[in-house]
C-alpha positions in Angstrom: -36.9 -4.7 -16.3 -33.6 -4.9 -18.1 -32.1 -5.6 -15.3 -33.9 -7.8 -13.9 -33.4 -10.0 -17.2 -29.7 -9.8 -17.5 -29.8 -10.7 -13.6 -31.8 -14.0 -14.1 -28.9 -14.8 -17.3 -26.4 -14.8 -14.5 -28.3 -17.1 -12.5 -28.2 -19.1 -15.3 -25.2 -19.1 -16.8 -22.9 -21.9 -16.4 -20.0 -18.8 -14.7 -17.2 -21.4 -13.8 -17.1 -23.5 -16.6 -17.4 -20.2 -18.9 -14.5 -18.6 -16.6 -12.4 -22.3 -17.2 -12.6 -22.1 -20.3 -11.4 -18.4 -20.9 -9.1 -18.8 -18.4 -7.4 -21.5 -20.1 -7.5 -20.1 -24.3 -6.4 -16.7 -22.4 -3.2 -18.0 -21.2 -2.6 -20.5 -24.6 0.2 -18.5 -26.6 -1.6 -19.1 -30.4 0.3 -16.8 -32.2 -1.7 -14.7 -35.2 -4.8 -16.0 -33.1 -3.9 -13.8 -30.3 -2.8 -10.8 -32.2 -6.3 -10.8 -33.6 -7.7 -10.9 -30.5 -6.3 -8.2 -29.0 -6.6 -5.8 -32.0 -10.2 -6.3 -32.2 -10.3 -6.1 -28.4 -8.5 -2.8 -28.3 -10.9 -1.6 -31.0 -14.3 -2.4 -29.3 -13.2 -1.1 -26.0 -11.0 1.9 -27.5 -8.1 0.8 -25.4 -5.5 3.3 -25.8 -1.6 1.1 -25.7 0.4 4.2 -25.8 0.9 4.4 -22.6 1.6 1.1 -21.9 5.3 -0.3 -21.8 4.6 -2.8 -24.5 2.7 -0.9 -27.4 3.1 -3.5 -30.1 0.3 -6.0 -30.1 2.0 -8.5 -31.6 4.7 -8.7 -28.6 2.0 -9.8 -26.2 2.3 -13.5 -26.5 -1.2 -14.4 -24.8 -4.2 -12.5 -23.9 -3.4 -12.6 -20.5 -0.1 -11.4 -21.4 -2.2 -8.2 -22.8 -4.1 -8.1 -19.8 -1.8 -7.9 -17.0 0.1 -5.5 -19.0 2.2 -2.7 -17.4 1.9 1.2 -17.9 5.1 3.2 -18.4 6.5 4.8 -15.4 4.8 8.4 -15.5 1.4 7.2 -17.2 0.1 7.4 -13.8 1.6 10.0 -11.4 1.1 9.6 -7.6 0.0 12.3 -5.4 2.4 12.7 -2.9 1.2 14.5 -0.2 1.7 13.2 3.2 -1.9 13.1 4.4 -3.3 11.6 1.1 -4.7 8.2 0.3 -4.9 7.5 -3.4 -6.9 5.8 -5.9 -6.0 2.0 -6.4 -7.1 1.1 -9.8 -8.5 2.7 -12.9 -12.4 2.7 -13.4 -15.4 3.8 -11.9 -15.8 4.9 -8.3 -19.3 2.9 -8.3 -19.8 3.6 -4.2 -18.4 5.3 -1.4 -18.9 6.6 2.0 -19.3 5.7 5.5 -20.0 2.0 6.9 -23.1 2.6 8.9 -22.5 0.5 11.8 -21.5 -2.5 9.5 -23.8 -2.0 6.9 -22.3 -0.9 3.3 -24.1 0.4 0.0 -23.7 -2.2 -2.8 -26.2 -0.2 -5.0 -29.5 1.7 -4.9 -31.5 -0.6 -2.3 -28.9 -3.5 -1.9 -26.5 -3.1 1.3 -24.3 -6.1 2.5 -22.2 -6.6 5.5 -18.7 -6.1 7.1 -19.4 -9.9 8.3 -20.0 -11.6 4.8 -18.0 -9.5 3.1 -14.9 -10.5 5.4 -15.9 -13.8 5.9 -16.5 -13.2 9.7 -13.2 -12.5 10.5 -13.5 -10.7 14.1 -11.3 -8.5 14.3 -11.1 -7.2 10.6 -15.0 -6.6 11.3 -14.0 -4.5 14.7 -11.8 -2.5 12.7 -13.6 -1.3 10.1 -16.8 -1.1 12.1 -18.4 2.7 11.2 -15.3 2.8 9.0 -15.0 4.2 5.0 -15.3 2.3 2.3 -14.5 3.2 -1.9 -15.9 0.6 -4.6 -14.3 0.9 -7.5 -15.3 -1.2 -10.7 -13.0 -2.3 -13.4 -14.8 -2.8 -16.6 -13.4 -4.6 -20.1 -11.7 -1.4 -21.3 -9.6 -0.6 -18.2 -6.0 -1.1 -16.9 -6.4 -4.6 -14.6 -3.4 -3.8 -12.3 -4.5 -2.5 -9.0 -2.0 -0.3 -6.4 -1.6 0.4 -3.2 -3.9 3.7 -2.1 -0.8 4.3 1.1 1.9 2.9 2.5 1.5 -0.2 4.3 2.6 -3.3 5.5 0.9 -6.7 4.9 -0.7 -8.6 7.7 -2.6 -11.2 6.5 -4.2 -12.7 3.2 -7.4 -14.3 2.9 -8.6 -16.3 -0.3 -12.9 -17.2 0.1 -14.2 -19.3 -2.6 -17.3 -18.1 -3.9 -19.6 -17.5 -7.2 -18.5 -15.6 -9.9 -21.3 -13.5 -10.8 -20.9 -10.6 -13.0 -19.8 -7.3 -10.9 -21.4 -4.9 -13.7 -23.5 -2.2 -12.7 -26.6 -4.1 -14.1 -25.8 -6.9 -11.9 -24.7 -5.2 -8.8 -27.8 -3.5 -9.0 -30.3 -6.5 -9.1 -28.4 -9.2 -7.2 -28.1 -8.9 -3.6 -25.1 -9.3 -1.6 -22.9 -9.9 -4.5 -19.5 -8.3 -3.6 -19.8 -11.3 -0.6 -21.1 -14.1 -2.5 -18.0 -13.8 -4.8 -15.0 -15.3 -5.2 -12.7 -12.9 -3.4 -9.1 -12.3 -1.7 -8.8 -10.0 1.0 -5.6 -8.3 2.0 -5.0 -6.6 5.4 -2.5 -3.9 5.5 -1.2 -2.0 8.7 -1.0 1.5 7.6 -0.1 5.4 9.2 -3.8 5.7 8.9 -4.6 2.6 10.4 -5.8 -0.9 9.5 -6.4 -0.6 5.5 -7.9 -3.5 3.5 -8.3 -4.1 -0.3 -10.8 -6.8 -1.2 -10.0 -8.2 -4.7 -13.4 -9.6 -5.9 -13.7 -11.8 -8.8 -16.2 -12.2 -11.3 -17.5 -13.9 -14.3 -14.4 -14.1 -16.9 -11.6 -13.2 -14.5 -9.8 -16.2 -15.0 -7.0 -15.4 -12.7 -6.5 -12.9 -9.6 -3.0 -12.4 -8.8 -0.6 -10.3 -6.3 3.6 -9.4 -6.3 4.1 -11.4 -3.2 2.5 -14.7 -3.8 1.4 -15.0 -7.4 -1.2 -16.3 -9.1 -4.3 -16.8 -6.2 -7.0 -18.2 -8.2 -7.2 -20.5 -10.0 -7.3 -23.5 -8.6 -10.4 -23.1 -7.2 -10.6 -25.5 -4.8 -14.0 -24.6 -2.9 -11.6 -23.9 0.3 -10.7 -20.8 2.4 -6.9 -20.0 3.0 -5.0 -17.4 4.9 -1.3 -16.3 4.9 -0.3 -14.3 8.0 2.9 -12.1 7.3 5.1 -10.6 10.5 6.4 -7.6 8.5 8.6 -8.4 6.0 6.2 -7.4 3.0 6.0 -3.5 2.9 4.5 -1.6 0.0 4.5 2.2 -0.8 2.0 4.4 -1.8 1.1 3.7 -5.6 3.4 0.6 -5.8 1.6 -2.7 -7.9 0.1 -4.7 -5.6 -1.0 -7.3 -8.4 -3.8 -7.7 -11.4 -6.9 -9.0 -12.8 -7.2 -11.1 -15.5 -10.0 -9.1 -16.9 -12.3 -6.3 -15.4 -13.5 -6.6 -11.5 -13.7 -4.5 -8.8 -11.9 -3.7 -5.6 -13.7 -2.6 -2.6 -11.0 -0.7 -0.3 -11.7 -0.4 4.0 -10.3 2.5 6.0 -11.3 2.3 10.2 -13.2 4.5 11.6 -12.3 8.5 12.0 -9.2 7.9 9.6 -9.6 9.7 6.4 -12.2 12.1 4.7 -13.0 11.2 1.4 -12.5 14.3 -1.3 -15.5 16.6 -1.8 -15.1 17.0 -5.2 -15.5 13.4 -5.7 -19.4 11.9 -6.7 -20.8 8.5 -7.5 -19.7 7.2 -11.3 -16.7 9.4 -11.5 -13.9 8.0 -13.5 -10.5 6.8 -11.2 -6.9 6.7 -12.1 -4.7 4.8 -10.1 -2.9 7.6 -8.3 -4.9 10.4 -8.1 -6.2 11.7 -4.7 -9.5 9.8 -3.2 -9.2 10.8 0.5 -6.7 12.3 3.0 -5.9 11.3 6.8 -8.9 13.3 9.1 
């Protein structure tokens, strides 16, 4: 029933203009303003800034600034085994599994498709067809930069304009097709194990999704679709920053068919580190 209510209050919320308007105060350096912002941040979401390179609130000159913020080098070790595929963000691991055909689990009773997910796109949708698929979702109190889970090189980008509905477990548990009906960027990687995607969705407050290679994504948010095609010449490792949120979201990450095996150890709602193993090649 609780659900169900905070559901209808997305519905109902004005989401863009609420996402304008943090957007814009997020990225407004206002001195003392700021500072007081992030301390009381840090203490409702018991963020931890020892580890990251900047500890001192006060040098973060916007919020933003605080978000995007980068962890010093050995916060997050890599496993580097050969075989290995790797976690690409800190937070929860909300789903993952197999892709039935081209059906995938959004939550208890909710599944959505390769097709609205990737927009249609033909031959992403062949690819990944009976693939694996890991949902990871980055709440308030997390580190926003997401990584690479292998080594790969970029094929093609692919911004859809969508809603911005909440991607909380609440929500993703009483609104259908969600991950698909979001604002989103999808990246296409060529990898040892395959074709690899990461699927950056957006939500309610993320006022900004941005990568290393092209920048800031979003905003503007111009209601349109665009693609980038690349021929080779972006190539990232295993681990490396591939960009950040600015603020919590999720990233839904798409292995092929028969190319990895997900970690047994690993269960529904357990806690990722970017780095740490999630699957290895089968």
């Amino acid at each position: 029933m609780l659900n169900q209510l905070k559901a209808i209050i997305q519905y109902l919320l004005p989401k863009q203009l609420i996402t304008v308007i943090f957007g814009w105060l997020a990225k407004k350096p206002l001195g003392k303003v700021t500072t007081w912002l992030i301390k009381g941040f840090c203490k409702l979401y018991k963020i931890d800034l020892s580890e990251a390179k900047i500890s001192n609130i006060t040098e973060y000159k916007t919020f933003n600034d605080f978000f995007a913020r980068e962890l010093k080098d050995d916060a997050r070790p890599i496993d580097t085994s050969d075989n290995s595929v790797v976690m690409p963000a800190d937070g929860i691991l909300s789903q993952f599994g197999n892709i039935q055909d081209n059906q995938l689990l959004q939550a208890k009773g909710h599944t959505y498709t390769l097709e609205s997910l990737l927009a249609c796109h033909p031959d992403m949708i062949k690819f990944f067809k009976n693939g694996a698929y890991a949902t990871t979702y980055l709440s308030p109190k997390n580190y926003h930069r997401f990584h690479m889970p292998c080594d790969g090189i970029l094929r093609e980008m692919i911004y859809v304009p969508g809603s911005l509905f909440s991607v909380s477990k609440a929500t993703t548990e009483s609104i259908p097709n969600i991950f698909a009906r979001n604002e989103r960027v999808i990246c296409l990687f060529e990898t040892e194990f395959g074709p690899m995607a990461q699927i950056l969705v957006g939500a309610t407050i993320v006022g900004s999704i941005e990568v290393e290679w092209e920048g800031i994504i979003t905003p503007p948010r111009e209601g349109i679709m665009k693609r980038w095609t690349y021929s080779g010449e972006i190539k990232l490792s295993k681990g490396q920053d591939m960009g950040c949120f600015k603020l919590g979201s999720t990233v839904i990450t798409l292995f092929a068919s028969n190319a990895v095996e997900f970690s047994s150890e690993l269960k529904l709602g357990d806690t990722t580190r970017v780095g740490k193993k999630l699957a290895e090649r089968i």
